[in-house]
Structure formats: structure tokens, C-alpha cells
C-alpha beads as a LAMMPS data file, in Angstrom:
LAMMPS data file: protein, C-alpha beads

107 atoms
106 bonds

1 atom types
1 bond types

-500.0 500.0 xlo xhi
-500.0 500.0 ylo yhi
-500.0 500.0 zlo zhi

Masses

1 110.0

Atoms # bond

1 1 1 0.000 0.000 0.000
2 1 1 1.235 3.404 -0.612
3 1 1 1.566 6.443 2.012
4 1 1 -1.329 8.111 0.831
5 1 1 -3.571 4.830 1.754
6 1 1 -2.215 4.104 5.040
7 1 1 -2.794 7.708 5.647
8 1 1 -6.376 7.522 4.872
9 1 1 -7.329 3.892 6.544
10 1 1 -5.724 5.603 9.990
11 1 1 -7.691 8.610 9.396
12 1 1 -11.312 6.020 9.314
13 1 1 -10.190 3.951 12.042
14 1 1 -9.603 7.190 14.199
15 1 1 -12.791 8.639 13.187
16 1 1 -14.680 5.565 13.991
17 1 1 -13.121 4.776 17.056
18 1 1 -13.661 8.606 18.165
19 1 1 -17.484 8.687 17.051
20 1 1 -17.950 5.173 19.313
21 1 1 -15.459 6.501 22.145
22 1 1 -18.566 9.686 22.025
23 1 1 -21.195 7.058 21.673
24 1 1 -19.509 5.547 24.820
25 1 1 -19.143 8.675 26.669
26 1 1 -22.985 9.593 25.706
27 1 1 -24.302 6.716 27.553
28 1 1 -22.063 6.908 30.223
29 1 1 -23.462 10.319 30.784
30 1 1 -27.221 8.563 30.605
31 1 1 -26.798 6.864 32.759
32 1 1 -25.499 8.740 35.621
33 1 1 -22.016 9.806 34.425
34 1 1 -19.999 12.699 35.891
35 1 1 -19.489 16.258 33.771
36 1 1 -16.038 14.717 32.460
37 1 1 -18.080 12.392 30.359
38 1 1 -19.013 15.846 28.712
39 1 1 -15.266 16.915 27.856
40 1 1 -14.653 13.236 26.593
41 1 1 -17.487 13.338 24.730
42 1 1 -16.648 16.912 22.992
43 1 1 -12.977 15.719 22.400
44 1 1 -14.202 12.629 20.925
45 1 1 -16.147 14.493 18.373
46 1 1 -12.850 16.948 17.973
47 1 1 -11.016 14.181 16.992
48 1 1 -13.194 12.864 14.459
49 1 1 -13.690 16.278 12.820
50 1 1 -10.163 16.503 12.440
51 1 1 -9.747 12.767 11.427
52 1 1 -12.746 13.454 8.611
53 1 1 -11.501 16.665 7.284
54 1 1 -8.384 15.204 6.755
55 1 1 -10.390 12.766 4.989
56 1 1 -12.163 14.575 2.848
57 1 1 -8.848 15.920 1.324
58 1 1 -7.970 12.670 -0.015
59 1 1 -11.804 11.151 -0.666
60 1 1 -15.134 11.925 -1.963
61 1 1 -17.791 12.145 0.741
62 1 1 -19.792 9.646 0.403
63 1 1 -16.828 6.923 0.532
64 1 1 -15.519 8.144 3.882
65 1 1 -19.225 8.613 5.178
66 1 1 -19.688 4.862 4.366
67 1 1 -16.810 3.179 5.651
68 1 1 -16.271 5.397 8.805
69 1 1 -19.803 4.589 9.651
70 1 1 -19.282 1.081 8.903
71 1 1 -16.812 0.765 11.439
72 1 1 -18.611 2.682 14.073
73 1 1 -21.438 0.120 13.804
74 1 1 -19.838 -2.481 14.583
75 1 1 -17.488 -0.909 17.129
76 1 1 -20.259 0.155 18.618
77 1 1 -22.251 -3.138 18.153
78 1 1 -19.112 -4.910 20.134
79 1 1 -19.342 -2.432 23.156
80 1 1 -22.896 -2.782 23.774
81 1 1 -22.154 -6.382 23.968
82 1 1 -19.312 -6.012 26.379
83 1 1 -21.649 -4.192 28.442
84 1 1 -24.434 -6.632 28.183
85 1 1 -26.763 -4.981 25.964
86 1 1 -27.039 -7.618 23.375
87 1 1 -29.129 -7.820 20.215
88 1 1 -31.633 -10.080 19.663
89 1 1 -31.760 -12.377 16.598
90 1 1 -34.474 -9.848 14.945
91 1 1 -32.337 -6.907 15.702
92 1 1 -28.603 -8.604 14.841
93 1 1 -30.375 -9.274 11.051
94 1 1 -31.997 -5.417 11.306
95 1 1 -27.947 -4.518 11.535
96 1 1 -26.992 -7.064 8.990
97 1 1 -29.313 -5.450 6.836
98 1 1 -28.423 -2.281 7.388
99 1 1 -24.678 -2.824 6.881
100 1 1 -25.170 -4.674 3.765
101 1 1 -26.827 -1.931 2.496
102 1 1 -24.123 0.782 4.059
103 1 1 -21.712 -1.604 1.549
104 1 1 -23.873 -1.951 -1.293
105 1 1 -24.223 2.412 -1.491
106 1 1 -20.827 2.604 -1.066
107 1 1 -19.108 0.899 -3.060

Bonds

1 1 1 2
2 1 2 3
3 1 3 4
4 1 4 5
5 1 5 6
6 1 6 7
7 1 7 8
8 1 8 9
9 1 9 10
10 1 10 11
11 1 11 12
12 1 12 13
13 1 13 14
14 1 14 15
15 1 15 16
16 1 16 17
17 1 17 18
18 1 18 19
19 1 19 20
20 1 20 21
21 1 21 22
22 1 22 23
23 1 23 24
24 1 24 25
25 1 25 26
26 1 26 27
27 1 27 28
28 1 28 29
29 1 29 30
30 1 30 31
31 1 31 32
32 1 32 33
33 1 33 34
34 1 34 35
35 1 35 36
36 1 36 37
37 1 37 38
38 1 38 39
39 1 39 40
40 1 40 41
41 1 41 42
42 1 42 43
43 1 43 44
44 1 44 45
45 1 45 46
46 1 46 47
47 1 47 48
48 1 48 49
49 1 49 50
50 1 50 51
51 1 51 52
52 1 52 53
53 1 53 54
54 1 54 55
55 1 55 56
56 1 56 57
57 1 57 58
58 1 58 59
59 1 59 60
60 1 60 61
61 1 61 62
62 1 62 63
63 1 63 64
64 1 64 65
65 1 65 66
66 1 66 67
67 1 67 68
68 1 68 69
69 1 69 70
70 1 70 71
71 1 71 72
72 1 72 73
73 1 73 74
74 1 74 75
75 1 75 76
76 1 76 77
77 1 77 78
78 1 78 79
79 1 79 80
80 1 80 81
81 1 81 82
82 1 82 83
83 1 83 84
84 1 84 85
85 1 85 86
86 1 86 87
87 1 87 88
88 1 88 89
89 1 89 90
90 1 90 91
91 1 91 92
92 1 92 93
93 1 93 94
94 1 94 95
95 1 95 96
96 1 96 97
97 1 97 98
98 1 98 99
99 1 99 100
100 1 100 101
101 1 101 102
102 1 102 103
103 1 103 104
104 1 104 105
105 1 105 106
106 1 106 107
């Protein structure tokens, strides 16, 4: 892989992990979190600004859109399950779905 690629697949995985790390820090707040949830939350989103205008320099929009969100999902899929708020079978093929589809736009 050239620079240029490495440079963009670390820009998606740090723009998904941020937008999960806020997802994280969201329902930490909901459910009784302390005011630095806030701060994590904000720098979260910071970082993923920054992560998806660097993006943007080197992709169209609707490719980054795609496969950052792609990654949140299921980031964000595996932390709910960590914290033991599963999926059932109805809603694991809802996400299946949904992912397929994320694919099949953008690409």
C-alpha cells in the first residue's frame, strides 16, 4: 500500500473509534455519568472532525461517510455487547441489513 492509503485507513479507524469513544461517553453520561463524560465526549467528536476533514482531502464524501460509519457500527455493536446490551436475533439481522446496504451504497 502506498503512504497516501495508510494515511487515509488511519484517518477512518480514528474517526470511527472517536465517534464510538462519544457514543460511549454519551451513555455513560445517561446513565449517571460525571461532567467529564461531557469533555470526553466533545474531544471525541474533535477528533473525528479533524480525522474526517483530513479525509475529505484525499476522498469523496460519500466513501468516507460509508466506511467510517461502517466501522462505528460495529465498534459500537461490540461495546454494547461487552456491556451486556445484546441484540436479539431480529435486531442482529436489522444490523446485517443495514450494513449490507451501508456496503452496497458505497461501493
Amino acid at each position: 500500500m502506498d503512504n497516501s492509503l495508510h494515511s487515509a485507513v488511519a484517518y477512518i479507524v480514528l474517526a470511527a473509534l472517536a465517534y464510538a469513544g462519544a457514543t460511549l461517553g454519551i451513555k455513560t453520561l445517561a446513565v449517571g455519568g460525571s461532567t467529564i463524560a461531557v469533555g470526553f465526549i466533545a474531544a471525541a467528536f474533535l477528533v473525528a472532525t479533524l480525522a474526517e476533514v483530513q479525509l475529505l482531502r484525499q476522498a469523496p464524501l460519500a466513501m468516507v461517510y460509508m466506511i467510517v460509519l461502517s466501522i462505528e457500527t460495529c465498534i459500537v455493536l461490540v461495546c454494547a455487547m461487552m456491556l451486556g446490551e445484546g441484540l436479539s436475533p431480529r435486531q442482529m439481522a436489522g444490523a446485517a441489513c443495514v450494513l449490507c446496504g451501508i456496503a452496497l451504497v458505497g461501493f
